[in-house]
C-alpha positions as a Markdown table, in Angstrom:
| # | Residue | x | y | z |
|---|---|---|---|---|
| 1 | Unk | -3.2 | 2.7 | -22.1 |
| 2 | Unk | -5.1 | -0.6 | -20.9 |
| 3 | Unk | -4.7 | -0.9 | -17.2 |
| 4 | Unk | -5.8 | -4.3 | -15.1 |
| 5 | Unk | -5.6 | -3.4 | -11.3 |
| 6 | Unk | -6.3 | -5.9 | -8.6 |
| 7 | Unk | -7.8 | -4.9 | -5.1 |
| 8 | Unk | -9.9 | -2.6 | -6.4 |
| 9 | Unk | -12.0 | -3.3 | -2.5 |
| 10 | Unk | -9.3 | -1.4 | -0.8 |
| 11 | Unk | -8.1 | 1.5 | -0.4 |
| 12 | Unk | -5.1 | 2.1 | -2.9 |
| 13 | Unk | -6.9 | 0.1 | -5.5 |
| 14 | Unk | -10.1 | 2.2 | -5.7 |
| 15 | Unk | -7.6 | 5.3 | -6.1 |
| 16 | Unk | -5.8 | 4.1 | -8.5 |
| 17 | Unk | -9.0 | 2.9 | -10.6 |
| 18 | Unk | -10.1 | 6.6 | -10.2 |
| 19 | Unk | -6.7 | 8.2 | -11.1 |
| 20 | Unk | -6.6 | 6.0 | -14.5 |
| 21 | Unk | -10.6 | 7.5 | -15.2 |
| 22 | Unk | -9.2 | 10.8 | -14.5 |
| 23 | Unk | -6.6 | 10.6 | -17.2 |
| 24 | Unk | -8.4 | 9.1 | -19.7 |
| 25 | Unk | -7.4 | 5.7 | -19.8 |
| 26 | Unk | -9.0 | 2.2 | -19.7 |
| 27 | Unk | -9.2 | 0.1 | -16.5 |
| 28 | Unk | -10.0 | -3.1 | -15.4 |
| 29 | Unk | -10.4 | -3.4 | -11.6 |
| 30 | Unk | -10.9 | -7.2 | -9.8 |
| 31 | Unk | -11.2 | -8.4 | -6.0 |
| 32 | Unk | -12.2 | -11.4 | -4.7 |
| 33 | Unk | -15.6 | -10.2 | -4.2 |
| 34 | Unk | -18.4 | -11.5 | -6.7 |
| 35 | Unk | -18.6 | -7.9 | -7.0 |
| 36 | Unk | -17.5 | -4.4 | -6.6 |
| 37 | Unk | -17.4 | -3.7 | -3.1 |
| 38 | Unk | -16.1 | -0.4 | -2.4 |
| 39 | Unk | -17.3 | 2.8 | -1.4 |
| 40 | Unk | -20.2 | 3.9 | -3.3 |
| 41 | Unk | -19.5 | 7.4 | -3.7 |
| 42 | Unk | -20.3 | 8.1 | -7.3 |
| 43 | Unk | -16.6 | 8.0 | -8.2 |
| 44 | Unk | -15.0 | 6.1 | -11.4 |
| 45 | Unk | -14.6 | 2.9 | -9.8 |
| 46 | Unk | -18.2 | 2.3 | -9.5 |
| 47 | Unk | -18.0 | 2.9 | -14.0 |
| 48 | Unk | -15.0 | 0.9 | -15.0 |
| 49 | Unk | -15.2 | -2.9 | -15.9 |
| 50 | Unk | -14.9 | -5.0 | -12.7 |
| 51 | Unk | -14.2 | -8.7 | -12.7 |
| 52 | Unk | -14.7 | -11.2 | -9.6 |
| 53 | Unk | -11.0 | -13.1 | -9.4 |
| 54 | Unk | -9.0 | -15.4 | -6.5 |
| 55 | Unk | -5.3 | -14.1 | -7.5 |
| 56 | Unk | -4.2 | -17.4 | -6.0 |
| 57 | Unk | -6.0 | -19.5 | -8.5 |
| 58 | Unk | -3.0 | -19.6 | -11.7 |
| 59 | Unk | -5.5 | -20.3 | -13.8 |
| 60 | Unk | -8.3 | -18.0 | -13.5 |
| 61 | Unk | -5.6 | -15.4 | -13.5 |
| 62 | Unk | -3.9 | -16.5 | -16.8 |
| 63 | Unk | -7.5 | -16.6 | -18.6 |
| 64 | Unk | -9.0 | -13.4 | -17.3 |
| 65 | Unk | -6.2 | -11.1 | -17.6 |
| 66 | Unk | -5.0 | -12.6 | -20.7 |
| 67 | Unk | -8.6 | -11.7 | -22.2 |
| 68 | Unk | -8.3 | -8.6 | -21.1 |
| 69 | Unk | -4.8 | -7.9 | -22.5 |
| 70 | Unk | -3.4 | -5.1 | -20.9 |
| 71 | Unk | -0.5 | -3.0 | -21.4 |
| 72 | Unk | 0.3 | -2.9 | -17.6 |
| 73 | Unk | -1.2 | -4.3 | -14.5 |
| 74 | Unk | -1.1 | -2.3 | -11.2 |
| 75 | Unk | -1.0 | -5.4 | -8.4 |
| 76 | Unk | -3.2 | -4.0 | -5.3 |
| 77 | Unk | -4.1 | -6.8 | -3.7 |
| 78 | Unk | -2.7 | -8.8 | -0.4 |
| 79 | Unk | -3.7 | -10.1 | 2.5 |
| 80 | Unk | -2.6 | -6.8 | 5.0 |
| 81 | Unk | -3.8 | -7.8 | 8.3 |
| 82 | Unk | -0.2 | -8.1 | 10.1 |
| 83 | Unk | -1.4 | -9.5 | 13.1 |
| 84 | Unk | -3.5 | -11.9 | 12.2 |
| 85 | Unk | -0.8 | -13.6 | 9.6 |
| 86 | Unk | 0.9 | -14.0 | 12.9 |
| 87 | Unk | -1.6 | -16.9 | 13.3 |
| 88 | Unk | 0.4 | -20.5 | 12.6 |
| 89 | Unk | -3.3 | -21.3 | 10.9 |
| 90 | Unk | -3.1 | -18.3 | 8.6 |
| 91 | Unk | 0.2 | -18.4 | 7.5 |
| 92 | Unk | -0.2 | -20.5 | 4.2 |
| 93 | Unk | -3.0 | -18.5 | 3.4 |
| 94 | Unk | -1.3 | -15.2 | 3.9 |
| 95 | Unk | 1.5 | -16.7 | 1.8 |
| 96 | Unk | -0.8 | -18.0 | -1.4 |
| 97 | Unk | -1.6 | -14.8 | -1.4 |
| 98 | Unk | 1.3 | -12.5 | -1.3 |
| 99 | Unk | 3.8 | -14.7 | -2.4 |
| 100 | Unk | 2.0 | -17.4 | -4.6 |
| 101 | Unk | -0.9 | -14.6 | -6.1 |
| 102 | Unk | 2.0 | -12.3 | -7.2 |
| 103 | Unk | 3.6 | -14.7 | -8.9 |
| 104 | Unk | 0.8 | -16.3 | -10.6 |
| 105 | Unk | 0.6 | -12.3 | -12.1 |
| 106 | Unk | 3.7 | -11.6 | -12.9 |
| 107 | Unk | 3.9 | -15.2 | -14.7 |
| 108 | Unk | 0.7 | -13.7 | -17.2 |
| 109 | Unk | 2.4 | -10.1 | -17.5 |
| 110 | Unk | 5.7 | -12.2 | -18.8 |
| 111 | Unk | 3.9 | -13.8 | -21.5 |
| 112 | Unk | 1.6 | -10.5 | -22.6 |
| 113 | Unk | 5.1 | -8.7 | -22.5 |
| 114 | Unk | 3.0 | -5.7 | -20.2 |
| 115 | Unk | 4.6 | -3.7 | -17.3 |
| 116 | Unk | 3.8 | -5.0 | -13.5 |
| 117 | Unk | 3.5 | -2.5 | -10.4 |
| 118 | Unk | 3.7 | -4.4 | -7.1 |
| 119 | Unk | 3.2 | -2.4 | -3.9 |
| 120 | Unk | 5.4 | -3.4 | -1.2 |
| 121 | Unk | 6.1 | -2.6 | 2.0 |
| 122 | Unk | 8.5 | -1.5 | 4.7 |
| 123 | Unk | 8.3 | -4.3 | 6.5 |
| 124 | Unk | 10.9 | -6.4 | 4.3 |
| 125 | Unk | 13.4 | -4.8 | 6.2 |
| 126 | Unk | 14.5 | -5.5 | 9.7 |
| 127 | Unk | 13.9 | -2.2 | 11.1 |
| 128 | Unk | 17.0 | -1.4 | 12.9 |
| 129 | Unk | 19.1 | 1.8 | 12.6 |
| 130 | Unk | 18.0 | 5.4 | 12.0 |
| 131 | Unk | 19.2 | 5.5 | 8.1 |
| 132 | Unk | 16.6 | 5.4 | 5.6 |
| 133 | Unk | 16.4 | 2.6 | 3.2 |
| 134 | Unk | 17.0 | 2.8 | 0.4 |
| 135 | Unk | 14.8 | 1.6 | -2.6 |
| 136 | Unk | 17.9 | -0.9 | -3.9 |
| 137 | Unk | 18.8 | -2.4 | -0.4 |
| 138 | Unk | 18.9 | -5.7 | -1.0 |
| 139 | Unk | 19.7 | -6.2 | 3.1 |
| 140 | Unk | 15.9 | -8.1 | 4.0 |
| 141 | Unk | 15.4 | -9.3 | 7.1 |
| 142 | Unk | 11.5 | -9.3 | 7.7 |
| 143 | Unk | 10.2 | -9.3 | 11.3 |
| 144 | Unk | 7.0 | -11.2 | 10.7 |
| 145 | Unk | 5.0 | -13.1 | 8.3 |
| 146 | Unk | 3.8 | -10.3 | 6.4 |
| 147 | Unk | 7.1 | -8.8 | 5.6 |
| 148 | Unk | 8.4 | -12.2 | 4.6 |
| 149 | Unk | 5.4 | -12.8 | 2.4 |
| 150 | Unk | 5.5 | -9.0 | 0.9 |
| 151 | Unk | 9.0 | -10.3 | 0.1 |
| 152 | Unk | 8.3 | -12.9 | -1.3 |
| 153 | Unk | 6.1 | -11.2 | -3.4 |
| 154 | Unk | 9.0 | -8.7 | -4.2 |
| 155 | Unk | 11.6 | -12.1 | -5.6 |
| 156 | Unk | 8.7 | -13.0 | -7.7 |
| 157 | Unk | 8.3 | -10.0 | -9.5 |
| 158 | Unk | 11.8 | -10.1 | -10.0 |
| 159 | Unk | 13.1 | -13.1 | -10.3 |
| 160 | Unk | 10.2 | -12.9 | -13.2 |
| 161 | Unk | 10.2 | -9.7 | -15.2 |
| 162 | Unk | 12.4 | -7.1 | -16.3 |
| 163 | Unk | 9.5 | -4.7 | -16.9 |
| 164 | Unk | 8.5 | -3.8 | -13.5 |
| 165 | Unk | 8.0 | -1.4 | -10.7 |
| 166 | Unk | 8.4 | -2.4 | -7.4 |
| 167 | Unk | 6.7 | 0.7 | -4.5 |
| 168 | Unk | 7.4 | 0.0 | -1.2 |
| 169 | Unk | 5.1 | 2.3 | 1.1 |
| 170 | Unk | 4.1 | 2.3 | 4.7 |
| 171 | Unk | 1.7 | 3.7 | 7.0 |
| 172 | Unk | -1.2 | 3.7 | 4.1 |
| 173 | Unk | -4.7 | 5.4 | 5.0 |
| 174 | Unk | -7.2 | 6.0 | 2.1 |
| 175 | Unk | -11.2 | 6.5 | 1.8 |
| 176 | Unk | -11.8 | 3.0 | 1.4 |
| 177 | Unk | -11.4 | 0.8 | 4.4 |
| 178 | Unk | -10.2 | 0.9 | 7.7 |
| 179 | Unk | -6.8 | 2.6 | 8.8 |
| 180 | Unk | -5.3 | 4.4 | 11.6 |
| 181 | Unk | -6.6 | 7.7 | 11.0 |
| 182 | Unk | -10.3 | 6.1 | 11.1 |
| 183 | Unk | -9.2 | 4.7 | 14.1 |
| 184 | Unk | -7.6 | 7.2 | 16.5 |
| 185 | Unk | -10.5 | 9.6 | 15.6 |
| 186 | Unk | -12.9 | 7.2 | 16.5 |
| 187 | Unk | -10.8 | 6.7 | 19.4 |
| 188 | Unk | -10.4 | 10.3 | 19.6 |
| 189 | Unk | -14.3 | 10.8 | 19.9 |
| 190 | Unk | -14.8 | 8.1 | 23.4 |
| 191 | Unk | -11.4 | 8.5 | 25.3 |
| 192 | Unk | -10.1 | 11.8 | 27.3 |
| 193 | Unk | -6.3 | 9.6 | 26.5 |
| 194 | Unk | -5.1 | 7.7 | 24.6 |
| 195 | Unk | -1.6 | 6.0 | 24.5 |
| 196 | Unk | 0.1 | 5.7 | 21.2 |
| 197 | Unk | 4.0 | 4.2 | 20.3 |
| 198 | Unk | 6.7 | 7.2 | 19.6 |
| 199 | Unk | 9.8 | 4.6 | 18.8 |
| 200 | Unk | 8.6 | 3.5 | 15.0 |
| 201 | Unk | 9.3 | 6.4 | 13.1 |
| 202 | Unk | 8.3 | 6.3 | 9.2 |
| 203 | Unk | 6.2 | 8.6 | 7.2 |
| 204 | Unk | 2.7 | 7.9 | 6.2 |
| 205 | Unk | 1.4 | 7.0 | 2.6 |
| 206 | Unk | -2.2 | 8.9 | 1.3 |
| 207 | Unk | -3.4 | 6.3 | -1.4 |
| 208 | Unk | -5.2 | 9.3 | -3.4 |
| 209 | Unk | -1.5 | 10.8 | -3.7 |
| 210 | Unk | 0.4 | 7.4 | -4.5 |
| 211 | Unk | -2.5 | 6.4 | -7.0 |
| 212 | Unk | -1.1 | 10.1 | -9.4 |
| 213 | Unk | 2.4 | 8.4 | -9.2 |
| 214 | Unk | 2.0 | 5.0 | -10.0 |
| 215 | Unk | -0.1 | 6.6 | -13.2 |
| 216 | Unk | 2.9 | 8.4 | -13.5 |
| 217 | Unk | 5.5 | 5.8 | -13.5 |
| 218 | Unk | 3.4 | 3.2 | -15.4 |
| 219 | Unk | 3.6 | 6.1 | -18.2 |
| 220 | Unk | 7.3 | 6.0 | -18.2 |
| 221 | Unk | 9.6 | 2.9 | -18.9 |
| 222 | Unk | 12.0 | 4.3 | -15.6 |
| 223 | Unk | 11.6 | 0.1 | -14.2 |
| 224 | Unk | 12.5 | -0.7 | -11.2 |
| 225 | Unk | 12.6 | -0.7 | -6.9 |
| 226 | Unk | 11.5 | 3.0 | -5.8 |
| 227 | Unk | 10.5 | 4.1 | -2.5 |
| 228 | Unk | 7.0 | 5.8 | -1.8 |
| 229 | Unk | 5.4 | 8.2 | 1.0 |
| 230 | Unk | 3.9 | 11.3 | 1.0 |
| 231 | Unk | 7.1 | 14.1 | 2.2 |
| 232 | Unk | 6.9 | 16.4 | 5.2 |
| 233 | Unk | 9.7 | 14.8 | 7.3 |
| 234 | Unk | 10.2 | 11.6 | 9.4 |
| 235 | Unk | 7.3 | 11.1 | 12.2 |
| 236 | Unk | 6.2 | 8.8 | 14.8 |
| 237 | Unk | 2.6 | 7.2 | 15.6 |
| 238 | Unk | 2.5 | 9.5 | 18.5 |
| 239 | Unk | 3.6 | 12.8 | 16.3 |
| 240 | Unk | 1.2 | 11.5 | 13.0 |
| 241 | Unk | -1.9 | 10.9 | 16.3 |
| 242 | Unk | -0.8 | 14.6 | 17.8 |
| 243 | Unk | -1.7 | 15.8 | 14.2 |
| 244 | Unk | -4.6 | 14.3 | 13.5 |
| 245 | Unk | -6.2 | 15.7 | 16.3 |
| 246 | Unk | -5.3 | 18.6 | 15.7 |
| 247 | Unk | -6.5 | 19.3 | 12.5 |
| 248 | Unk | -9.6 | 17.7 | 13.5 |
| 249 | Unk | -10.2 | 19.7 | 16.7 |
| 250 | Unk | -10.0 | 17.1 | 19.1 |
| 251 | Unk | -9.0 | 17.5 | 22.8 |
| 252 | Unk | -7.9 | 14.5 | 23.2 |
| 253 | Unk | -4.8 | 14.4 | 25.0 |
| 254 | Unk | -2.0 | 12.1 | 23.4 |
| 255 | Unk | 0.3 | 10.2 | 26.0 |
| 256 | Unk | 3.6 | 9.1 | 23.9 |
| 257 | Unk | 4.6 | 5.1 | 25.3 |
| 258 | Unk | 7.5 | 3.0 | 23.9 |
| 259 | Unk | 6.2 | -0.1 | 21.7 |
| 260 | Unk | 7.5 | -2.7 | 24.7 |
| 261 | Unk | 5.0 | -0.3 | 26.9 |
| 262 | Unk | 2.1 | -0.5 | 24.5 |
| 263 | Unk | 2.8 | -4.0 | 24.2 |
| 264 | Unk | -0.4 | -5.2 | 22.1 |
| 265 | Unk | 0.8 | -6.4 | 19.2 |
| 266 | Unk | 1.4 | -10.1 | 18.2 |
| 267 | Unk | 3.5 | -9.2 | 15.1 |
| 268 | Unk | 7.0 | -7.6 | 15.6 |
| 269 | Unk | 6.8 | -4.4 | 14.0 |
| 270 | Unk | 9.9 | -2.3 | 12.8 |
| 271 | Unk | 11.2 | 0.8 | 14.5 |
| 272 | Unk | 12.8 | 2.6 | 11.9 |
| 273 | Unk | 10.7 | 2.7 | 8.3 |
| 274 | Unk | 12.6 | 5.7 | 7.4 |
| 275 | Unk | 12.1 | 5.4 | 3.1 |
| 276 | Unk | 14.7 | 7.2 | 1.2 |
| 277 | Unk | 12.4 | 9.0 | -1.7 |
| 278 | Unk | 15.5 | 10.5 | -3.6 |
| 279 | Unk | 15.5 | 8.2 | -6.4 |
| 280 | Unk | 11.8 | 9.2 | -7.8 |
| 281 | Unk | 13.4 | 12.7 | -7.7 |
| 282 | Unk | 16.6 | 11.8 | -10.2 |
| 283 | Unk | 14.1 | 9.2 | -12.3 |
| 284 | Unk | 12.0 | 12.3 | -13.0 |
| 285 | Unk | 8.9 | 11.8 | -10.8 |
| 286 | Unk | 7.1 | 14.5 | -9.0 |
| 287 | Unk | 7.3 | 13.6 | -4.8 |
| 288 | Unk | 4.1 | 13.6 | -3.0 |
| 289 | Unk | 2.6 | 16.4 | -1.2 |
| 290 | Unk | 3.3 | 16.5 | 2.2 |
| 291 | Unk | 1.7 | 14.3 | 4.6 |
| 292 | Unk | 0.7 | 17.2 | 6.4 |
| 293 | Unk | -1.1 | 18.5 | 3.7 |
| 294 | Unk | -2.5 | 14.9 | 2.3 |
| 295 | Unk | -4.3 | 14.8 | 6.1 |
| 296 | Unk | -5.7 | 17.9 | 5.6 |
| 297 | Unk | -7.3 | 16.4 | 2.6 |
| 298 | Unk | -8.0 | 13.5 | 3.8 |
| 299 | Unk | -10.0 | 15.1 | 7.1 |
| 300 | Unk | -12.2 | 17.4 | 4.6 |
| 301 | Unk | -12.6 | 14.1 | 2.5 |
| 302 | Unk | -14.2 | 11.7 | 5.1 |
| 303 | Unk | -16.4 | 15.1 | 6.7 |
């Protein structure tokens, strides 16, 4: 198969560039950068096609995936800085591109007739409750821009196609880029404490794991809305931080602190992003590994 995949920069993108070399198949990758700007660590990114494009620019995205005429287009890309989207100066921008870039793509992949993969997120729901959502939910009610924006994203796709997949995933870490398992161990490495939030509970994603399923799926014809994390049970920050440095051998004591306590964060962030992961099961998929095991992976990964 023919694969186009935007946000090759970051982290799932790369992974999934890598996963499609694996396999055998041809892929396109494109960011906004004039070039490839990942990590440079020999891997197949670095040896696949790359193409500079501005996914919110409807007409440099019907040309240059229409050229390249794929069978199915894995959508990376967004703006994923939650925080900073918060900003009222920000917040058209954040939206042309996960609102007005997605649809610009899924408007091409309607008129090649190829399958779209959007990865959303968590954040489309409100948060509330202890029950895990489930991938068909229709019950959105983002807390902040980016969840309305990822939603947005999601009625596009849609609203647009019948040939999609629709991920939602959370708590994402990868080799390429920052993410909170970079962080607390660099955190890990100049603080005797540190203070991390135990009332948002949710499971976290390994990019290198979800990259081997979204192969998987976009071999398949099993459309539509499925839910995505690696398995190994329903954690908090503090639990996932406790972890982390304990498969890295770090002292660092871990002091658990609501998210009212923390209190840092501009965005409102949700406190239950339990995913139900039951329907990849009945559609056929394999689950990912355990997110105990994808950090013990990861760890060995980054050295």
């Amino acid at each position: 198969m023919k694969f186009f995949v935007t946000g090759v920069g970051g982290q799932l993108g790369h992974d999934v560039m890598n996963e499609l070399a694996r396999r055998g198949h041809t892929g396109v990758g494109s960011d906004i950068a004039p070039a490839y700007s990942g990590v440079a660590d020999g891997s197949a990114v670095t040896t696949m096609p790359y193409v500079q494009l501005d996914i919110t620019d409807a007409i440099a995205v019907e040309r240059v995936i229409s050229e390249v005429k794929p069978d199915a287009v894995i959508h990376c890309a967004a703006w994923t800085a939650v925080d900073m989207a918060e900003d009222d100066a920000l917040v058209e921008k954040v939206r042309a591109i996960n609102a007005g870039g997605t649809q610009n793509i899924a408007t091409v992949c309607k008129k090649l007739d190829c399958k779209m993969t959007y990865i959303s997120t968590d954040y489309v729901f409100d948060g509330q409750g202890t029950e895990p959502w489930q991938p068909d939910c229709k019950a959105y009610k983002p807390l902040n821009v980016y969840g309305q924006t990822k939603l947005e994203g999601e009625l596009a796709v849609s609203g647009t196609l019948e040939k999609f997949f629709i991920v939602r995933i959370a708590w994402v870490f990868g080799l390429n880029g920052k993410n909170f398992i970079k962080t607390m161990l660099n955190v890990g490495k100049t603080h005797d404490t540190v203070r991390v939030v135990n009332d948002q509970i949710g499971t976290p994603t390994y990019t290198f794991d979800l990259s081997r399923l979204l192969v998987d799926m976009n071999e398949t014809e099993k459309f539509g809305y499925y839910h995505a994390t690696n398995e190994g049970g329903y954690i908090s920050w503090y639990d996932f931080t406790c972890e982390i440095y304990r498969q890295a051998g770090l002292s660092t004591k871990v002091v658990p602190v609501t998210t009212a306590e923390y209190g840092l964060s501009k965005a409102a962030r949700p406190f239950n992003s339990r995913l139900d992961k039951s329907k990849l099961v009945a559609a056929g998929f394999k689950p990912l590994p355990t997110w105990q095991d994808a950090l013990a992976r990861y760890l060995k990964e980054i050295g």
